[in-house]
C-alpha positions in Angstrom: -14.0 -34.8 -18.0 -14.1 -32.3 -15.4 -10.7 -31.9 -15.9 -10.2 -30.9 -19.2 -13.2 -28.6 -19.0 -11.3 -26.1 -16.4 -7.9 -26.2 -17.5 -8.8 -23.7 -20.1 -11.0 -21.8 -18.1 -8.1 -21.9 -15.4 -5.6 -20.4 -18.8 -8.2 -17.9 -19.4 -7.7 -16.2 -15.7 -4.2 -16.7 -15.9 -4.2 -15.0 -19.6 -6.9 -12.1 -17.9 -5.3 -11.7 -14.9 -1.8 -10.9 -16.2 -3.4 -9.1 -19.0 -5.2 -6.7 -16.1 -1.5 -6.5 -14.0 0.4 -5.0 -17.1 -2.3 -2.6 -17.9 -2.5 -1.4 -14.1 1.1 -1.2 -14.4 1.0 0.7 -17.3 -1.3 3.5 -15.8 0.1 3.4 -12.6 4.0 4.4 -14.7 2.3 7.1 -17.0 0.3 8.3 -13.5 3.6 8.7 -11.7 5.6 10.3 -14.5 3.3 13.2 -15.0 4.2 14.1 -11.1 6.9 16.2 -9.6 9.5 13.6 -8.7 11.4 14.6 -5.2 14.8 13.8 -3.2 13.2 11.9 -0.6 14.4 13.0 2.4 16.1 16.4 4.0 19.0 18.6 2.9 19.7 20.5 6.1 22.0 23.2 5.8 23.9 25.9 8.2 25.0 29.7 7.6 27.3 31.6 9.3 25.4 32.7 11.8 24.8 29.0 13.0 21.2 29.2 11.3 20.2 25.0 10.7 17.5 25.3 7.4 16.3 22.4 6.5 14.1 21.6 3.5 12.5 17.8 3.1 12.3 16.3 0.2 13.1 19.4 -2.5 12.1 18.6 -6.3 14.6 16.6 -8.8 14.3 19.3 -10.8 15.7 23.0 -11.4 18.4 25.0 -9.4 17.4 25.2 -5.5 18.7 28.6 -3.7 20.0 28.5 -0.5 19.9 31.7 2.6 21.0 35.0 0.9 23.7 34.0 3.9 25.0 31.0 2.3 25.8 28.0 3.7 28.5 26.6 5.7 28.1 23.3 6.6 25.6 21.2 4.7 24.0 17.4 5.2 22.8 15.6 1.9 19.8 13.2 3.9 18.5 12.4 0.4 18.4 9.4 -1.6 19.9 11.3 -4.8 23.1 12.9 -5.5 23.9 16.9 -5.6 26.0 19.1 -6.4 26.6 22.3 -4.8 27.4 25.6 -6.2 29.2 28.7 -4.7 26.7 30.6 -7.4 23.3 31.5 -6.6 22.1 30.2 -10.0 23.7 26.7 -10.4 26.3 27.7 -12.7 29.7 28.3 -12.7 33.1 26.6 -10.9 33.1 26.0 -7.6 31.6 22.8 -7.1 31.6 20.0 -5.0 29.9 16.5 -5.6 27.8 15.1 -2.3 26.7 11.5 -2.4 23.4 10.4 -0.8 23.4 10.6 3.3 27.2 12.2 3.3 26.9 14.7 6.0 29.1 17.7 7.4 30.1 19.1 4.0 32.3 22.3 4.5 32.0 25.3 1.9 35.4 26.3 0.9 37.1 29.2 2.9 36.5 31.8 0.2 32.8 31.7 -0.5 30.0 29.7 0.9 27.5 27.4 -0.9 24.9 29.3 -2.6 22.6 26.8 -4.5 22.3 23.2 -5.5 21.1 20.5 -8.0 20.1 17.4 -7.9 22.1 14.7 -10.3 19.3 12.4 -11.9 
């Protein structure tokens, strides 16, 4: 008799408990959609004049401006995708596509890199 008389108790847990893990779930989504996402991890960049910047973990989001210098050489240490523009504003031709973690990325002879996006 025991039995029987905690098997549905033993549902009822089961029923809360997963009823309590999708709501968490839930709020924890609509929590983390309401903050600014970010490349995790650093674009590092060079100019000319063999200045290293490095920014760590820039916003998803929007156009990001490099050194009025430019850049020469630049590392992608991010878990997202970019593309890099010989424009300041993220517009124009120009452009090269840089995988996550692809590193030593030359600007072409004419102009150096200038900006760069995120692909998300």
């Amino acid at each position: 008799m025991s039995v029987t008389a905690t098997a549905p108790v033993s549902r009822r847990r089961r029923r809360t408990g997963s009823a309590a893990g999708a709501a968490l779930l839930t709020l924890a989504l609509a929590g983390c959609s309401g903050l600014g996402r970010t490349a995790v991890g650093p674009v590092t960049y060079t100019t000319e004049r063999d200045q290293v910047v490095s920014t760590n973990s820039p916003s998803v989001k929007g156009c990001h401006r490099m050194a009025e210098a430019g850049a020469q050489e630049v590392v992608n240490g991010t878990l997202i995708d970019m593309i890099l523009y010989t424009t300041p504003d993220c517009t124009g031709g120009g452009t090269i596509y840089v995988p996550t973690t692809v590193t030593d990325v030359k600007a072409p002879p004419s102009s150096p890199w200038l900006s760069y996006r995120f692909v998300h």
